[in-house]
C-alpha positions as semicolon CSV with decimal commas, in nm:
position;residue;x (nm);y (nm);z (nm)
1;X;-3,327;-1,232;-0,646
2;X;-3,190;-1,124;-0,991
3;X;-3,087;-1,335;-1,259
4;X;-2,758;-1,465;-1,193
5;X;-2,497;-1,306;-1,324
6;X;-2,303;-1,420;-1,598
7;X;-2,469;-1,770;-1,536
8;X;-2,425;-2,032;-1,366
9;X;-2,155;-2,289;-1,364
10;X;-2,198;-2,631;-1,235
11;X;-1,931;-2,791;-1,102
12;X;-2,087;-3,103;-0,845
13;X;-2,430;-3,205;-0,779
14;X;-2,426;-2,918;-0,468
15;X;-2,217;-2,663;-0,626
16;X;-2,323;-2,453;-0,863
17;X;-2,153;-2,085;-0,911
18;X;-2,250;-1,737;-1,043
19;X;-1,960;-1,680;-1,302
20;X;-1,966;-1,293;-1,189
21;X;-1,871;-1,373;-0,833
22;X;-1,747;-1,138;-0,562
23;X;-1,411;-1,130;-0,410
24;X;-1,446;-1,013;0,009
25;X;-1,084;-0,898;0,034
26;X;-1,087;-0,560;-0,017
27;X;-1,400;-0,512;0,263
28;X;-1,083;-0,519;0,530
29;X;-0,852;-0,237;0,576
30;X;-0,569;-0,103;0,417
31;X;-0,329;-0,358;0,287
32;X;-0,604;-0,595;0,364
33;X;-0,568;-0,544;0,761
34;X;-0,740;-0,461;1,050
35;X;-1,125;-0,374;0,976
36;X;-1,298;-0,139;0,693
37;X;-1,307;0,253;0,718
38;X;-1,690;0,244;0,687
39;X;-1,867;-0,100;0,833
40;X;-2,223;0,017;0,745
41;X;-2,072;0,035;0,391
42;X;-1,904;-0,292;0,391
43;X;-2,219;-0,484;0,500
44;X;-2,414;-0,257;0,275
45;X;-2,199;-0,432;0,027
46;X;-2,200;-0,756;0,130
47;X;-2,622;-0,730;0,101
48;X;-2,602;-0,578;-0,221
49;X;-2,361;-0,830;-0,382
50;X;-2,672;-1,090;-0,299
51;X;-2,940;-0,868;-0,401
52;X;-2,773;-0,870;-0,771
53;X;-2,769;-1,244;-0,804
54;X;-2,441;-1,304;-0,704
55;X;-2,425;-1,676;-0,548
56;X;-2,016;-1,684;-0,523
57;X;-1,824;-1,464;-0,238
58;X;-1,444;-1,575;-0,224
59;X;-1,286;-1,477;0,113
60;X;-1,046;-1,604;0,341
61;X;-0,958;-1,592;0,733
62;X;-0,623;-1,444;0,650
63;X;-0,776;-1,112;0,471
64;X;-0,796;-0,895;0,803
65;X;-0,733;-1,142;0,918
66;X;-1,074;-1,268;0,987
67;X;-1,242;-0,951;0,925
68;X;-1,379;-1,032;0,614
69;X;-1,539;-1,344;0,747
70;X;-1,667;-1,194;1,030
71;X;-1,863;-0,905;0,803
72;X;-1,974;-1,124;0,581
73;X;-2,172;-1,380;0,880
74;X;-2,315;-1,037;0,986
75;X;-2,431;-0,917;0,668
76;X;-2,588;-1,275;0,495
77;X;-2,606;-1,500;0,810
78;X;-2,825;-1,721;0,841
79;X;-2,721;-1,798;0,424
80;X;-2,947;-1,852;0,128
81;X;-2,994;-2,189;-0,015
82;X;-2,828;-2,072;-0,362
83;X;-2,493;-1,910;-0,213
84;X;-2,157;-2,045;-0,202
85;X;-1,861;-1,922;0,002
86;X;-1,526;-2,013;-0,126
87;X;-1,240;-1,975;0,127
88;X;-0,905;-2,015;0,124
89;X;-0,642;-2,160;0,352
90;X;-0,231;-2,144;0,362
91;X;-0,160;-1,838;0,521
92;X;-0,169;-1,638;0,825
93;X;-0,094;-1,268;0,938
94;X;0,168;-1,121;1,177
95;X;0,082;-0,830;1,397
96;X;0,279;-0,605;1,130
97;X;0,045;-0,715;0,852
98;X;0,304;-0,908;0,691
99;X;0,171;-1,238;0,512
100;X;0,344;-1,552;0,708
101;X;0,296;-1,891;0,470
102;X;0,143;-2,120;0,680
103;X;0,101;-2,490;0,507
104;X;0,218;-2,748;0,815
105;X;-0,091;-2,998;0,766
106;X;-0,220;-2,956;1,121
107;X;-0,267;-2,541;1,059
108;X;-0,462;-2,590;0,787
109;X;-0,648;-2,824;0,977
110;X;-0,680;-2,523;1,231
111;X;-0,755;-2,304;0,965
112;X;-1,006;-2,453;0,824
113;X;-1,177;-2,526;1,142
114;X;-1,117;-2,106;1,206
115;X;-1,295;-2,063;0,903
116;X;-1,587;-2,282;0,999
117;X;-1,630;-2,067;1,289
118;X;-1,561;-1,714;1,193
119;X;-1,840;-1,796;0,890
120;X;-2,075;-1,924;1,141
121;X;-2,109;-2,309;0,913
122;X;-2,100;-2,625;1,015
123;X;-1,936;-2,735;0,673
124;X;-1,754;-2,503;0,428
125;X;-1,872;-2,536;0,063
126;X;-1,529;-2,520;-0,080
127;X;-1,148;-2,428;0,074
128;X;-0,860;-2,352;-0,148
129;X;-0,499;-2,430;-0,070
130;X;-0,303;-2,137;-0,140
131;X;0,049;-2,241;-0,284
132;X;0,334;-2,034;-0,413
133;X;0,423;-1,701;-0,357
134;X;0,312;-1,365;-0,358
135;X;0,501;-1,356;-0,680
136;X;0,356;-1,674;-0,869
137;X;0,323;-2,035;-0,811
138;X;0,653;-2,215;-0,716
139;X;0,689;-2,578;-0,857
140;X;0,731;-2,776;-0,521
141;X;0,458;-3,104;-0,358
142;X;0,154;-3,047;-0,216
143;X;0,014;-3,370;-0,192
144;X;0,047;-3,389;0,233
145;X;-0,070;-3,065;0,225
146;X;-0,367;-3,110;0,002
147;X;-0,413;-3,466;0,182
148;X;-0,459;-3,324;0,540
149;X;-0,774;-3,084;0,368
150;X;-0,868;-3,396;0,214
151;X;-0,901;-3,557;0,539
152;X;-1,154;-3,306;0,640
153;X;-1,380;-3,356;0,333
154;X;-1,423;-3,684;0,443
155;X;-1,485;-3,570;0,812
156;X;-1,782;-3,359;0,645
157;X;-1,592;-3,058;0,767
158;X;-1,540;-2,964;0,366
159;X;-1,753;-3,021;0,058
160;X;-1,518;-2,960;-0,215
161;X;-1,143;-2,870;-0,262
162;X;-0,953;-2,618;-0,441
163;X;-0,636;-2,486;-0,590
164;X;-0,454;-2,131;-0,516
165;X;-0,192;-2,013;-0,727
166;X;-0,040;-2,308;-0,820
167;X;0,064;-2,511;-1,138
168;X;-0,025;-2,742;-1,413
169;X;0,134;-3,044;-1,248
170;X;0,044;-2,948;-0,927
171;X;-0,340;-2,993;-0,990
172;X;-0,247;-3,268;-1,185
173;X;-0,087;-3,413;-0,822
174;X;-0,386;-3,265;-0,625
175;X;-0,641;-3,457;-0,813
176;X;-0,459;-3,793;-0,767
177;X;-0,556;-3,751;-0,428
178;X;-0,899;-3,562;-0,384
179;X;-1,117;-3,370;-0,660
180;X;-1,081;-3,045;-0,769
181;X;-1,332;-2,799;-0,833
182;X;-1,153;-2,469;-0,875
183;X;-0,783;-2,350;-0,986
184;X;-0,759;-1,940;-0,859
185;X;-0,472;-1,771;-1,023
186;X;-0,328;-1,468;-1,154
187;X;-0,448;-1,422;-1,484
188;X;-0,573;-1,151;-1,699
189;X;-0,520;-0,940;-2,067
190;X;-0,187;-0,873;-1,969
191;X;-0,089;-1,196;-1,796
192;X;-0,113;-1,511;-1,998
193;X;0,103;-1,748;-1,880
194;X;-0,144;-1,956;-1,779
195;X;-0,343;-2,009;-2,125
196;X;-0,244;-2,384;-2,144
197;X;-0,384;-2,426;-1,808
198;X;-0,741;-2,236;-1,843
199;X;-0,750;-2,468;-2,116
200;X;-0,714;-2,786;-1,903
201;X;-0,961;-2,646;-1,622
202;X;-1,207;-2,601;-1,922
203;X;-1,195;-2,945;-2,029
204;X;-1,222;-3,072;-1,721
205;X;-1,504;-2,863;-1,545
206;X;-1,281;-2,687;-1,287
207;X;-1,351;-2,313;-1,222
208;X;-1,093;-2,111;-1,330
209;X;-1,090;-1,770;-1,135
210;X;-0,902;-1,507;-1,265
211;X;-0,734;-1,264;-0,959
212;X;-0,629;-0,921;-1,036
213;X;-0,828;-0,834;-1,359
214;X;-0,611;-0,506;-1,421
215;X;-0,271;-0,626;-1,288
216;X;0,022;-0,597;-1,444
217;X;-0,055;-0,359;-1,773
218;X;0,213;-0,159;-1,927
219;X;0,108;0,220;-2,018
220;X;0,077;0,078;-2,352
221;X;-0,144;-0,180;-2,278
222;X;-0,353;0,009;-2,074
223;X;-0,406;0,243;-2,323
224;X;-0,530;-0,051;-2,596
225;X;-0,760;-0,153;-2,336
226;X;-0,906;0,195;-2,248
227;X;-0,971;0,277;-2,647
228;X;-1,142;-0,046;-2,694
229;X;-1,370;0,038;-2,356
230;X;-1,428;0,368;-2,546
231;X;-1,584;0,252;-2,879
232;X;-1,810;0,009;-2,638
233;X;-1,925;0,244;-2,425
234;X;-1,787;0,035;-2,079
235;X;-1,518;0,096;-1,846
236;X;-1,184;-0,025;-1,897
237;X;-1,261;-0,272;-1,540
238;X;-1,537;-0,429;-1,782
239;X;-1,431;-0,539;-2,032
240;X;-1,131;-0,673;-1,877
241;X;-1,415;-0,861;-1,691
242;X;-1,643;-0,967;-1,983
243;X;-1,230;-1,057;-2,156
244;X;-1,226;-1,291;-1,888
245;X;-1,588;-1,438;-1,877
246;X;-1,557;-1,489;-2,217
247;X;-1,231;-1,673;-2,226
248;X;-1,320;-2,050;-2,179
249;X;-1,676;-2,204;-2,023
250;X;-1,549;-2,221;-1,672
251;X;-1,372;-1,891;-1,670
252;X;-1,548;-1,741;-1,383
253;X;-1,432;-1,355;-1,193
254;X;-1,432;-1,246;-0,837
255;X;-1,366;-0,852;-0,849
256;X;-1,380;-0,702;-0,523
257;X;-1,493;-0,352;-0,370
258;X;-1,600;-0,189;-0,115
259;X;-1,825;0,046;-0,287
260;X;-2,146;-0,035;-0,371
261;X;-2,164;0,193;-0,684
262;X;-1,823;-0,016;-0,841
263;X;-2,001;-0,314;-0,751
264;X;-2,267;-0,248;-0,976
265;X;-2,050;-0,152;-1,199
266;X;-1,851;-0,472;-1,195
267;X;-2,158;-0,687;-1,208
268;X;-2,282;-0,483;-1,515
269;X;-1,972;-0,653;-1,721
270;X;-2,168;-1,003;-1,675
271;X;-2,390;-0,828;-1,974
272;X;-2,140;-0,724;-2,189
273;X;-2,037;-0,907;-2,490
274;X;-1,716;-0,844;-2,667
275;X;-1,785;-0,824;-3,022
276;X;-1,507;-1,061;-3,227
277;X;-1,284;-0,767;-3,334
278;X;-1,270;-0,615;-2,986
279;X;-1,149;-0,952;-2,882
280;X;-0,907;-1,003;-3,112
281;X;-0,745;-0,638;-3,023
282;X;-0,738;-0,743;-2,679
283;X;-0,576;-1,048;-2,781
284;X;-0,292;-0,919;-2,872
285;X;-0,231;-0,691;-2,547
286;X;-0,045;-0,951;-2,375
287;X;0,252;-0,970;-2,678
288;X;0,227;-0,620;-2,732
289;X;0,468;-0,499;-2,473
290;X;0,626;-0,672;-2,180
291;X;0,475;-0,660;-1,865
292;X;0,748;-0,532;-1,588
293;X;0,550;-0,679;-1,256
């Protein structure tokens, strides 16, 4: 194996991350349903993304739904020692491919036993609750929710617990009943709203994993972006990454594809360092022009 990509982050005795991870969704079909165009490729993938030193796949049962699980026990089963496969639970999908929010405490019980079997584990290294919206995180309880996954951490069933779209306070109400280990938002160059909390995950050791990289960016933006890619010789995708990876210690990235090549590609951005003037420029993109998403 490689060296592991943007290093390591530590985050319990038994979990330690690649900071460049790899996010399964887009191995499913279009509008993340129903299986890939090309399976050879998407295991092909799947291999690859282990081959480069990546130890962090996030997935989910809902993306396909269960296709991506399914490809990735059939690619990397029986699984290395060093990788860890972060799921996520809180949703399911109807037979139209809409996305049906599904948090009653005995689903994600179901889920996460799903999960367990679709991966082909015995115990799941770490499941995220997925909160809010598809339009951001929505400022309502989760502690029964979060409770019932807690439950099954102490069952064995889960090793560590995690946070999907959600706010401040509502890690801040997670943690008073389980750890947390990772906080996966929407947040990028464009998006900031979440500054305040990348800064709380940094100072106390949760991943923070950034979702949509590119999302979000006005023509203007876009454009600062794509000149400061130019003068660094990268693609506008990495330095949004190495943006990212460079934002706080436990900033980590899980860009997906389902081409080998743009995997490469993606991991590549691991090795890119933003000099301090590029950063500043890309600093100001988010006040630069509002973002109409």
């Amino acid at each position: 194996m490689s060296n592991t990509p943007g290093g390591t982050l530590r985050l319990a005795d038994d979990l330690v991350i690649s900071r460049m991870g790899y996010g399964a969704m887009q191995l499913a079909g279009p509008g993340v349903f129903g299986p890939p165009k090309d399976h050879d490729a998407a295991i092909a993938v799947l291999r690859e993304v282990v081959e480069l030193g990546v130890t962090h796949i996030d997935t989910s049962d809902f993306y396909g739904p269960f296709v991506t699980n399914e490809l990735i026990k059939e690619a990397l089963h029986p699984y290395g020692d060093e990788l860890r496969i972060v799921t996520k639970v809180g949703a399911r999908r109807g037979a139209d491919a809409s996305w049906i929010m599904a948090r009653d405490p005995a689903d994600l019980q179901a889920q996460v036993r799903e999960n367990l079997e679709h991966l082909g584990v015995d115990t799941l290294d770490a499941v995220n609750l997925r909160m809010g919206t598809p339009e951001g995180p929505v400022e309502e309880s989760l502690a029964e929710q979060f409770g019932a996954l807690a439950d099954l951490r102490k069952e064995g069933l889960i090793r560590h617990l995690g946070l999907s779209t959600v706010t401040a306070n509502q890690l801040s109400e997670a943690q008073a009943v389980a750890p947390v280990v990772t906080v996966q938002n929407l947040y990028n160059l464009a998006n900031r709203q979440d500054d305040a909390l990348v800064e709380l995950c940094a100072q106390e050791n949760i991943a923070f994993a950034s979702y949509f990289p590119l999302g979000g960016f006005s023509p203007l933006q876009s454009g600062t972006l794509t000149a400061v890619a130019q003068r660094l010789d990268a693609t506008p995708q990495q330095v949004a990454l190495a943006w990212l990876l460079q934002r706080s210690t436990t900033s980590v990235v899980i860009p997906g594809t389902s081409s080998v090549a743009h995997l490469r590609e993606n991991v590549a951005a691991a090795d890119l360092t933003l000099p301090a003037d590029a950063i500043a420029e890309l600093d100001g993109i988010a006040g630069s022009t509002p973002t109409t998403d």
